[in-house]
N, C-alpha and C positions, 0 to 999 in steps of 0.2 A: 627383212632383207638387209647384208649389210650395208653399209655406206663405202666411203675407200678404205680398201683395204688392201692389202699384202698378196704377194702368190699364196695359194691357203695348202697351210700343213700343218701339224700338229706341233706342242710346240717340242716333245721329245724326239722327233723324226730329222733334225738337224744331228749331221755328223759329227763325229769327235775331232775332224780335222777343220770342218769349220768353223765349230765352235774355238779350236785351239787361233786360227787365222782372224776370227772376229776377236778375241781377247787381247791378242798381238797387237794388230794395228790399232783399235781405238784405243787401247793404252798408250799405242807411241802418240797418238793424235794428240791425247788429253796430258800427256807428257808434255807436249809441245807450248800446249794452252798455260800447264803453270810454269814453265819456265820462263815467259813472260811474264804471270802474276808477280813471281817471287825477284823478276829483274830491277823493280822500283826500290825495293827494301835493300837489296844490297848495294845499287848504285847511288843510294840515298848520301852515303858522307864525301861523295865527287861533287851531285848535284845541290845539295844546299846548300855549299859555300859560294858557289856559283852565281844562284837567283837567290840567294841571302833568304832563305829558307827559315822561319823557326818550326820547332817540334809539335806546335799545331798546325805551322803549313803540310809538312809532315805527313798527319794525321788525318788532314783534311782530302790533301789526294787518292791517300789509302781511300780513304769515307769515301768516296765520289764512284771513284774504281768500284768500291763494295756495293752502295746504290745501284747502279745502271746495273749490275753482275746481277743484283734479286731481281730486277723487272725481269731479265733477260731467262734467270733463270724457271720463274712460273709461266712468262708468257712462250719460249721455245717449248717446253714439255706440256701444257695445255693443247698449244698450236700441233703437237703430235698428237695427244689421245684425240683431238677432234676430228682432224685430219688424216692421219696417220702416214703422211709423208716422213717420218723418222728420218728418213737416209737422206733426203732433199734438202731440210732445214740441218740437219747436221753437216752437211760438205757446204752449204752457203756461209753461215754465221765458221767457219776455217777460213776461209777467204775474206771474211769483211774482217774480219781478228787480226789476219796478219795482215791486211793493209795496216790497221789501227796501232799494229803494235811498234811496224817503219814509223810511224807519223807522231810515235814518241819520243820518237829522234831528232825530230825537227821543232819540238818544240823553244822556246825564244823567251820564257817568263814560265809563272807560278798559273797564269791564265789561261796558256795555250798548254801548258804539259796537262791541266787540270783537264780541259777539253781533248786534248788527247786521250788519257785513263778513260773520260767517261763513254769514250765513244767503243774504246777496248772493251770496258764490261760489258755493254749493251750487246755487241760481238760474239765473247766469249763464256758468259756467266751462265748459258743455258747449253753449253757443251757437255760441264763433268753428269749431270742428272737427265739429260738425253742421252750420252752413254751409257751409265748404266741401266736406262731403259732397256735398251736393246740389248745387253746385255742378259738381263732380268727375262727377258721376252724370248732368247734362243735357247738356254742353256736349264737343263733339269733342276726340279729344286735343292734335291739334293746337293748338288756341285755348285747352288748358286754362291753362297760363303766365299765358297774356293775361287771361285770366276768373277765374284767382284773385287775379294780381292786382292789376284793377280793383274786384274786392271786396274785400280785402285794402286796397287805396287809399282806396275808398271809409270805409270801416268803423274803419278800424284808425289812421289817418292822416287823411283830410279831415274829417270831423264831429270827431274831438277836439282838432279843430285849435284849434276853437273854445273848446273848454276853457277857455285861460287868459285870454280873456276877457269868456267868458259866464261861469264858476264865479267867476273871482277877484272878477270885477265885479260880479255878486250879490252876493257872501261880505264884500264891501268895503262894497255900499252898503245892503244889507241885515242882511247874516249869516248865517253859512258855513252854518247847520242848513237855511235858505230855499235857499242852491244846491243841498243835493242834492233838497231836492223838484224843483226845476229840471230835475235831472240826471235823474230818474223817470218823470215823468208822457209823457214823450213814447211809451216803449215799450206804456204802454196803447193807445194810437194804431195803434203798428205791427204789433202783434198779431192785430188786427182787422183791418187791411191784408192781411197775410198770408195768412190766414185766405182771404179772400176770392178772392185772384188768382193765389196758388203754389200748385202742386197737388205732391200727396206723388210722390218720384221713383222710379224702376223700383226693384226689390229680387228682390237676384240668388240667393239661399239659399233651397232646396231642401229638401225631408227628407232627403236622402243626403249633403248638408252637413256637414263635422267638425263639431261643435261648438269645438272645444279655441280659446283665442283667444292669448292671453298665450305659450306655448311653441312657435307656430310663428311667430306674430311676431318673438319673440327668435332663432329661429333663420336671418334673414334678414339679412347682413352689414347692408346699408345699416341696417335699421331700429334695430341696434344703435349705429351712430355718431354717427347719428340726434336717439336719447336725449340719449347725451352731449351736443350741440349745442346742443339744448333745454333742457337744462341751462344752460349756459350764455349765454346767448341771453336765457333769462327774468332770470337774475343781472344780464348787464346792460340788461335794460329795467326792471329794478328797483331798481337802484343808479341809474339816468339821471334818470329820473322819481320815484321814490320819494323819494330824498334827493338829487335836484337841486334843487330848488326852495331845500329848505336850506343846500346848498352857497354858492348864490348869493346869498341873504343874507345866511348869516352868516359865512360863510369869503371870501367877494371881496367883502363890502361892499354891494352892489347894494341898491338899492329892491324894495318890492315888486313896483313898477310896473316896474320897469326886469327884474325876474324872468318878469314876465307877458311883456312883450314878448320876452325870449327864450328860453320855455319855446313862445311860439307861434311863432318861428322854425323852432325843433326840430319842430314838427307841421309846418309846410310847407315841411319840408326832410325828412321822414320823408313827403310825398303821393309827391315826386319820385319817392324813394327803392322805396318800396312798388309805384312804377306801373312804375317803368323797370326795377328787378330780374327782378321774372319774366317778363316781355316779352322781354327780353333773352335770360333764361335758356332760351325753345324756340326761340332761333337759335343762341348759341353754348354753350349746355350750363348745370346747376346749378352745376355746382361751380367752374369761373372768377366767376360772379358772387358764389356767395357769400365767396370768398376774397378779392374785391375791396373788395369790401362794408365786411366786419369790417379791410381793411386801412385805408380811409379813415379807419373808425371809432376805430382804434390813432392815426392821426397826428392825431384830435380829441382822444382821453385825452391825450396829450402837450400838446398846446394848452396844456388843460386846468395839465396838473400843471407846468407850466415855465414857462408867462403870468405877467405881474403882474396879474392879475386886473383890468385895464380892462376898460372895456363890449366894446370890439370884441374883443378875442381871448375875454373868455368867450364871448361871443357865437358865434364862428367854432369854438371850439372844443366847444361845447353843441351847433351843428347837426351837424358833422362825426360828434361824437362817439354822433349817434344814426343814423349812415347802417347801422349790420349789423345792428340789431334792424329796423329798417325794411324793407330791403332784401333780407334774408332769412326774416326770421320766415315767410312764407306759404309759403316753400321749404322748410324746416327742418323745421313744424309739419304741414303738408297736402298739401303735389305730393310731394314725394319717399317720405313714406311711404304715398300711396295708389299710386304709382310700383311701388313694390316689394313691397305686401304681396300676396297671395291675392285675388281679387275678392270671395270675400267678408268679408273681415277688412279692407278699407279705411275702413270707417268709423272702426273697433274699433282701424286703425293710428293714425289720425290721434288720436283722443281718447286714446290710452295717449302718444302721442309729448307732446301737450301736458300729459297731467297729468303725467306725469315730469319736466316743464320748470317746472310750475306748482310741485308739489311740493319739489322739490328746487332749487331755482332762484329762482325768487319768493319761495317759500316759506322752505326753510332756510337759504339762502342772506341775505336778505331781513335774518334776527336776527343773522347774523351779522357782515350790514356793516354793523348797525344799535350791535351789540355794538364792533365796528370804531372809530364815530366814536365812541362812548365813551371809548374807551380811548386813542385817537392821535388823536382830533378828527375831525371833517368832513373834513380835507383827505387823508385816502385815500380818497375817493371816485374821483377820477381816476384814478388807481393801480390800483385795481376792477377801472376800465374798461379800462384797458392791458393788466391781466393777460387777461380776459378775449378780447380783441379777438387779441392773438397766444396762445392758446391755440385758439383760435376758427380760425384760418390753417392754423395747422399738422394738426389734426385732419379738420377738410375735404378734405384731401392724402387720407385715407384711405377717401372713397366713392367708390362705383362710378356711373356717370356715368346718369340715367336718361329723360337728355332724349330724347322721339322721334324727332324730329328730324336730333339728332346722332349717336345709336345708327344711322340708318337710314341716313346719312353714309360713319360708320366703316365698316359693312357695305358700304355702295358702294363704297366704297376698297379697302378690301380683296380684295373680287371678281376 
């Protein structure tokens, strides 16, 4: 008999207009969620002149932020497969986020903004892989690519596109504590939205359901490579954005304004990226795109670390250099391991894949390229991004392919 579950339907029996109305709003939701993330990094050279900030304080906030975000993110997606409240735990942790993300406005030191962050991840870090659960969980296999993502595009890439200059342009003409209220009040909005128009999605566990989550995860090749990925995946969306913003100031010179406009190149070059990778990937497979991806991503770190730091090559090299976090993250973090885990442990794959990204990646990764530019400056920030981008190539070599598509190909061929 099951436990709690959903109204029961099948999961291709959902319409094309719902399915179109659930991709809309949780992208604007999860829209919402990183425009917040990404308000820290760019209101970073207001704020650390300010609370006399160094570039491991810097890094340390990020790290804190990134912590609480991986608790957040295995124990909200857990607390769904067990549960299968999806739509209840999602419209609450909107509400406790955007409180968290006003009350980093009010922060007074390097103490209270820190406690600020950490209470924000805890909030928001189990949103983007509870999204695309239910996403995962409405929408046919076929179309899932496409449907993560357009929300993945939506979410992750087009609303923070805005970012750099909705936040800098408050943060400039008012001040920076006025942008993150900015950055807040919208997810009160969406919560209630939600609330209203998504309904909680099927939930496939039973009584006779293992319980065990974590050790048969790990013993699934892919989810294992997975990790690693996301590891490295969150390092460089964390060195791109986290201390690009500083890079470009204070290492190539650049204006503020001349930062804002190509931090928001990098978001409209991360819509592309985000919409065309996993589209891509349920015609010609995951793992060609994402090797593609992070190799663009390599020949923008070089830009980067080999330019004379004019406008156009950072520029070129700044968008380039954000195509594998874009272009993979919704592969990395949510299709491949809802791909390959157990049906019921794909929420539980997804929120363990991201907090081990968030964690170790975001996270400790975060102090230590924060540690990094202390010690040898801002300018191995590019260098970061290099290492990562061919470490990133070669590691991908070693998943097993889990497109439908193409699995159902190979099988034709073979026959």
């Amino acid at each position: 008999m099951a436990s709690v579950s959903a109204e029961p339907r099948a999961r291709g029996l959902t319409s094309s207009r719902y399915q179109a109305v659930l991709v809309g709003l949780l992208g604007v939701n999860l829209g919402i969620v990183f425009l917040d993330r990404t308000a820290f990094g760019l209101l970073a050279p207001m704020i650390q002149p300010e609370f006399h900030l160094s570039n491991t304080d810097i890094g340390l906030i990020n790290a804190v932020l990134a912590v609480t975000w991986s608790i957040s993110s295995f124990g909200l997606t857990r607390a769904a497969d067990l549960t299968g409240r999806s739509k209840l735990l999602l419209v609450a942790a909107t509400v406790i986020f955007s409180l968290a993300s006003i009350s980093s406005g009010l922060a007074v030191g390097l103490l209270t903004l820190l406690a600020a962050r950490a209470l924000m991840g805890l909030a928001e870090g189990g949103l983007p892989p509870l999204t695309f659960h239910i996403v995962n969980s409405e929408v046919a296999t076929e179309r899932r690519g496409l449907a993560v993502g357009l929300t993945s595009t939506i979410g992750l890439q087009a609303i923070p596109l805005l970012g750099p200059l909705i936040i800098v342009g408050v943060g400039t003409a008012y001040g920076w504590r006025e942008a993150f209220w900015v950055a807040g009040v919208p997810g009160l909005i969406m919560a209630v939205v939600i609330w209203l128009f998504i309904r909680n999605p099927p939930h496939t566990r039973t009584d006779d359901t293992p319980k065990g989550a974590i050790g048969p995860l790990l013993m699934v090749r892919n989810i294992r490579f997975s990790m690693i990925l996301a590891v490295l995946n969150m390092t460089s969306y964390g060195a791109l954005l986290g201390f690009g913003p500083l890079y470009i100031v204070n290492v190539a010179g650049l204006s503020n304004g001349a930062m804002s406009v190509i931090m928001t190149a990098v978001a409209m070059g991360g819509v592309f990226f985000a919409f065309v990778g996993p589209m891509l990937s349920d015609r010609v497979g995951r793992k060609p795109v994402i090797f593609g991806c992070y190799a663009i991503s390599a020949a923008g770190a070089m830009l980067l670390a080999f330019g004379d730091h004019t406008l156009p090559l950072v520029f070129a090299g700044a968008v380039l250099a954000g195509a594998g976090g874009a272009g993979t993250g919704a592969l990395i973090m949510a299709i491949i391991p809802g791909e390959s885990a157990p049906a019921h442990l794909k929420g539980t794959a997804m929120g363990f894949n991201a907090g081990v990204g968030e964690l170790l990646g975001a996270g400790g990764m975060s102090v230590v390229v924060g540690w990094l530019a202390d010690s040898a400056g801002l300018g191995v920030v590019p260098w970061v991004l290099l290492a990562v981008a061919v470490l990133f190539c070669l590691i991908t070599l070693a998943l097993r392919e889990t497109a439908p598509k193409v699995i159902e190909r190979r099988i034709g061929a073979t026959a």
